[in-house]
Kinemage of the C-alpha trace (Angstrom):
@kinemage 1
@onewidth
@group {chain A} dominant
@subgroup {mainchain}
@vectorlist {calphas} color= white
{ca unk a 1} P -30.434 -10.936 -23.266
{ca unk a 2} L -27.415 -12.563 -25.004
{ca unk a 3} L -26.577 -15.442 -23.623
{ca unk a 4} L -23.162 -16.928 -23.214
{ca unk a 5} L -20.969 -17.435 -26.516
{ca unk a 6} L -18.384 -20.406 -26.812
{ca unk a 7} L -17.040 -20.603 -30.182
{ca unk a 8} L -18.943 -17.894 -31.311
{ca unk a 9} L -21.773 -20.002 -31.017
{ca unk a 10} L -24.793 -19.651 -28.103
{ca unk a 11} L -26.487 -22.499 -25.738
{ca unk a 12} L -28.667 -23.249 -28.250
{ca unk a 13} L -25.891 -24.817 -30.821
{ca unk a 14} L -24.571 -26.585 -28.040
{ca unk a 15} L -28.230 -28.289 -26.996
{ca unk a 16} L -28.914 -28.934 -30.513
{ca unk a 17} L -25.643 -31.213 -30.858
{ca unk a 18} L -25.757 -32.727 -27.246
{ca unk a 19} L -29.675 -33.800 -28.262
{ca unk a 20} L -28.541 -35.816 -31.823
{ca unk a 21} L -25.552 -37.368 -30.183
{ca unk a 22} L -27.967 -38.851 -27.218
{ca unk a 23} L -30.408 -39.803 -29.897
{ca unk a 24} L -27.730 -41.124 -32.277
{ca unk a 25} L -26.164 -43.351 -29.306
{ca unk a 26} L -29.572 -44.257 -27.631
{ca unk a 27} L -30.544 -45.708 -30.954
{ca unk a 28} L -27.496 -47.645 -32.166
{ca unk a 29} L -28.607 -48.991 -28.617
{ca unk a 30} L -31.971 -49.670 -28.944
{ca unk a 31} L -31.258 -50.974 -32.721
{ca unk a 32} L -29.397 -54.079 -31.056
{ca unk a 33} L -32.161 -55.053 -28.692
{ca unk a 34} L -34.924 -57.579 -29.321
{ca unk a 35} L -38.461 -57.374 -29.594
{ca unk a 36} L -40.941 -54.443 -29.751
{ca unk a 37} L -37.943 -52.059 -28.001
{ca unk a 38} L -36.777 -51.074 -31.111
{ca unk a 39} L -39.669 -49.011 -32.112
{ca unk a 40} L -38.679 -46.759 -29.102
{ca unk a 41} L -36.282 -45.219 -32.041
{ca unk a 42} L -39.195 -43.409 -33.366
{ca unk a 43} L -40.476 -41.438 -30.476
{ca unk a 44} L -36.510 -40.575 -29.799
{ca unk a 45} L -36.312 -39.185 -33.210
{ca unk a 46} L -39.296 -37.242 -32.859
{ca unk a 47} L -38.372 -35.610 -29.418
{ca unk a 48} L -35.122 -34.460 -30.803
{ca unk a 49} L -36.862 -33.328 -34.176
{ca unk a 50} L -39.260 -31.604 -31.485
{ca unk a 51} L -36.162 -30.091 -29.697
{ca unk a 52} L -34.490 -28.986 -32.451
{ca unk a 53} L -37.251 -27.033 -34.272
{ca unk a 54} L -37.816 -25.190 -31.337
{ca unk a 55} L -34.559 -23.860 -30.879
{ca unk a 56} L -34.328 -22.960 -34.493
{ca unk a 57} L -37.575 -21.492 -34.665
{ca unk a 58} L -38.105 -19.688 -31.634
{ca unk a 59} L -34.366 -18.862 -30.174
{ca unk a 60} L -34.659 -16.474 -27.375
{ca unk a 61} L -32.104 -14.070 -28.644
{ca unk a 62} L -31.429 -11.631 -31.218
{ca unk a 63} L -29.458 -12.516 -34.040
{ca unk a 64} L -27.902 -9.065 -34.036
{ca unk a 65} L -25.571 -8.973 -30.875
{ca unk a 66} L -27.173 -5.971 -28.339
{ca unk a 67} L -24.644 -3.171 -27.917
{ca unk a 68} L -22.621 -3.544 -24.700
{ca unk a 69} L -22.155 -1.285 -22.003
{ca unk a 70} L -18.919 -1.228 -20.426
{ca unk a 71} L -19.726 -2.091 -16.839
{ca unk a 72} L -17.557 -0.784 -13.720
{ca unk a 73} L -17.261 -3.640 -10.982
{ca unk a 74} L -17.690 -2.802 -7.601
{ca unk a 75} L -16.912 -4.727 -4.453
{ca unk a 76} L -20.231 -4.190 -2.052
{ca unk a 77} L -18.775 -7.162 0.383
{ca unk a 78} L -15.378 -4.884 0.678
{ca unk a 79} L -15.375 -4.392 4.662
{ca unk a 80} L -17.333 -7.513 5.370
{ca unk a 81} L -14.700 -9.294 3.567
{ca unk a 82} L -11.279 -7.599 5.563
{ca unk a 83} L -13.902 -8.356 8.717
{ca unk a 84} L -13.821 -12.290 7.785
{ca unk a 85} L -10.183 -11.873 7.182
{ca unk a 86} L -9.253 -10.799 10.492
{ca unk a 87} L -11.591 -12.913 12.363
{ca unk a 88} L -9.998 -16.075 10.544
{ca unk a 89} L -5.931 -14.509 10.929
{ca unk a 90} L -6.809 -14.318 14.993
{ca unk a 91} L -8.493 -17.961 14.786
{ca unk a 92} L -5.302 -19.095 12.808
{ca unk a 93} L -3.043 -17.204 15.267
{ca unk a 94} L -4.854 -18.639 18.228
{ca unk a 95} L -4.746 -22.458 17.063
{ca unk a 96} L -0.576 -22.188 16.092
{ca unk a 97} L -0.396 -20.981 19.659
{ca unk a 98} L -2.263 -23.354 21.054
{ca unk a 99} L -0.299 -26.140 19.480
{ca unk a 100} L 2.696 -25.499 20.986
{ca unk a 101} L 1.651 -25.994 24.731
{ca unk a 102} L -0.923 -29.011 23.754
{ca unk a 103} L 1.187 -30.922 20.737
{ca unk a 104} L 5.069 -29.920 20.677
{ca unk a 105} L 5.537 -29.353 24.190
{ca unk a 106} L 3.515 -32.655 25.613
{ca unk a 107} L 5.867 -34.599 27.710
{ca unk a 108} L 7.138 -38.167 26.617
{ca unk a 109} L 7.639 -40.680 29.375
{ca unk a 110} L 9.759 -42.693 29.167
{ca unk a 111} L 8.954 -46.593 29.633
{ca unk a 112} L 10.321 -48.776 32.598
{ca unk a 113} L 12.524 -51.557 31.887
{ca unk a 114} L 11.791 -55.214 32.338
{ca unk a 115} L 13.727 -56.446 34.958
{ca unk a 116} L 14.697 -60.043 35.071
């Protein structure tokens, strides 16, 4: 199961970097607080030391890409689809003719004069 490249590079890369740059800004945070909060830097390196040697250690893929298959596409949903499609053209159809009698044609009075 290969997952999805970007870069050449899988998910796991990508988790790896997203982890230190959470850790690295979470403890330039916790670095300016006061009081016992800043030992909460040490269990946030540890996760992301925890995090990163299992993604290093025990990646889900094989280093080796698989060899592909090419793979033919077919469209199961073909008649449903040109169904939808006509059902939605008559319900278009129906409103455009419907606005003509109830919005273009509606009748404008006009308004009586004040008389002095």
């Amino acid at each position: 199961m290969g997952g999805a490249m970007v870069l050449g590079v899988g998910t796991g890369v990508f988790i790896i970097i997203i982890t230190w740059i959470g850790t690295l800004v979470l403890s330039l945070i916790m670095s300016r607080a006061a009081g016992p909060s800043k030992l909460g830097i040490i269990p946030l390196v540890l996760l992301a030391l925890t995090i990163t040697f299992i993604l290093v250690f025990f990646p889900r893929a094989s280093e080796l890409p698989s060899p592909t298959k090419e793979t033919q596409i077919v469209d199961t949903f073909f008649i449903g689809r040109y169904v939808l499609l006509a059902v939605v053209s008559v319900v278009f159809l129906m409103s455009l003719f419907l606005l003509l009698p109830f919005h273009l044609l509606e009748p404008v009075y006009a308004k009586p004069l004040r008389a002095h």
